[in-house]
N, C-alpha and C positions, 0 to 999 in steps of 0.2 A: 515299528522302527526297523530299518535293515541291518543287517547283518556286513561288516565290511571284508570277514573274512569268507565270506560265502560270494562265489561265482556268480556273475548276475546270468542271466538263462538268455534265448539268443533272441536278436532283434524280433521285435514283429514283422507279421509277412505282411501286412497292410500297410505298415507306420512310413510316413514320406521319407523319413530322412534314415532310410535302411544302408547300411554298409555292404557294398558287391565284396564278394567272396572272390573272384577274380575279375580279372578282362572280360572275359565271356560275361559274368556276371552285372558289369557296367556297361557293356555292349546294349547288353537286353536290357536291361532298366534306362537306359536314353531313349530305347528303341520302343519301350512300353509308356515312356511318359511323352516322345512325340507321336506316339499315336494316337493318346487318348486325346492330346491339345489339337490335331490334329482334326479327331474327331469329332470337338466341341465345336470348333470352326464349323465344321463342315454342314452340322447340324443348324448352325446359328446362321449362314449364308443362306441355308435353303429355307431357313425360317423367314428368312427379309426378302427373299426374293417370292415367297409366295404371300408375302403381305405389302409387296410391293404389286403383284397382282391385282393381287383383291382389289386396292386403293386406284387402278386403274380402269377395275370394271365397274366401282361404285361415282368414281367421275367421268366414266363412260358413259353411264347409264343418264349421265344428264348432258348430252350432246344431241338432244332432238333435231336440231334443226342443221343438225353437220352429218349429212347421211354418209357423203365421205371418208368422215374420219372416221365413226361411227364402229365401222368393223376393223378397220385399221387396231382401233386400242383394244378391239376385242379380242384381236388374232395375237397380239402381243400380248396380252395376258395370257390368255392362253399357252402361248409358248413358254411364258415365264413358271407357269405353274408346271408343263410340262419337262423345263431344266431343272425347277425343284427336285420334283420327284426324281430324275436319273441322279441329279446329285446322293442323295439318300440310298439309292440301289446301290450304286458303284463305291467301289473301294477307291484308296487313293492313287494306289498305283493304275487305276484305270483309269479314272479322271488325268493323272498325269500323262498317259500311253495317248491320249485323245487331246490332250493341252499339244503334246510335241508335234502328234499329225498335223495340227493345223498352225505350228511353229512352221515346218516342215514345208508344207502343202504352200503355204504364204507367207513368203518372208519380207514381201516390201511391208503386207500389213502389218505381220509382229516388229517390222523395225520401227514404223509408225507409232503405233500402241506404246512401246519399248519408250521410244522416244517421249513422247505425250507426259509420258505417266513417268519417268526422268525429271522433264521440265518442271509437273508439278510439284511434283517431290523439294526441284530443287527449291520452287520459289516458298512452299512451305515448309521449309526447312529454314529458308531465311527469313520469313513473315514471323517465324518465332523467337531470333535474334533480339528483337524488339530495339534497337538502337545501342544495344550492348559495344563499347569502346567510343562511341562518340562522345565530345563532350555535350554539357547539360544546354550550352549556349546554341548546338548547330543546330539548324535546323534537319528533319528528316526529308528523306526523298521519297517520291511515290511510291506505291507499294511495288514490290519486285525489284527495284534500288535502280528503274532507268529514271531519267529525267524525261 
C-alpha cells in the first residue's frame, strides 16, 4: 500500500507519458519521438520496396517469351533493391537534402508529382465522405462527384 505522505520518486526514463522538465526538455522529447516514427517508416518503406522487388523478379522470372521486357523488370528490381538499401544507410536529413536536389533540379516534375498526388488525395478524401448530408432519396454521383 502507498504511503500519501511520502514523495512519489521521479518519472521513469523510459515511461511514454514522461513530464519535460523544461522547453529544451520538450524540444527533445518531440525531437526523439519523431525520430523514432520516423525511423519506423523509414524501415518499413524500405521493407515494401525490397519485397516489391522480389515480387517483380519472381513474375519476371515467368516472362519467357517477352525477351524485351524480360531485363526491363530485371533492371527495375534491381534498382528497387538498390533504393532499399540507400534508404537504410542514410539518415533523414540526407534523404531529405537529396528529396530538395531533385525539388530543385526539377520543378515542372515536382509540380506534377505535387499536383497528381493533391488530386488523389483530394478524390480520396471525398471517396470517403460516403454521401454524408445527402438525403437517403438522392441518388449518388460517380465516384469523384463529376457527372
Amino acid at each position: 500500500m502507498s504511503d500519501p505522505t511520502r514523495l512519489a520518486g521521479p518519472p521513469l526514463a523510459d515511461g511514454p507519458m514522461q513530464a519535460p522538465r523544461s522547453p529544451a526538455g520538450l524540444a527533445d522529447a518531440v525531437r526523439d519521438q519523431a525520430s523514432g516514427y520516423a525511423d519506423w517508416h523509414k524501415i518499413e518503406a524500405a521493407g515494401f520496396l525490397s519485397e516489391l522487388a522480389g515480387a517483380l523478379r519472381s513474375g519476371g522470372s515467368q516472362l519467357n517469351g517477352q525477351t524485351q521486357v524480360k531485363p526491363f523488370v530485371q533492371a527495375v528490381a534491381d534498382n528497387l533493391d538498390a533504393f532499399s538499401d540507400r534508404i537504410i544507410r542514410r539518415g533523414w536529413r540526407e534523404l531529405y537534402r537529396d528529396a530538395e536536389g531533385v525539388a530543385l533540379g526539377h520543378p515542372l516534375a515536382t509540380a506534377l508529382v505535387v499536383g497528381a498526388l493533391g488530386y488523389g488525395a483530394f478524390h480520396v478524401i471525398r471517396s470517403g465522405e460516403g454521401g454524408a448530408g445527402k438525403s437517403p432519396g438522392e441518388p449518388r454521383q460517380a465516384w469523384g462527384g463529376y457527372p
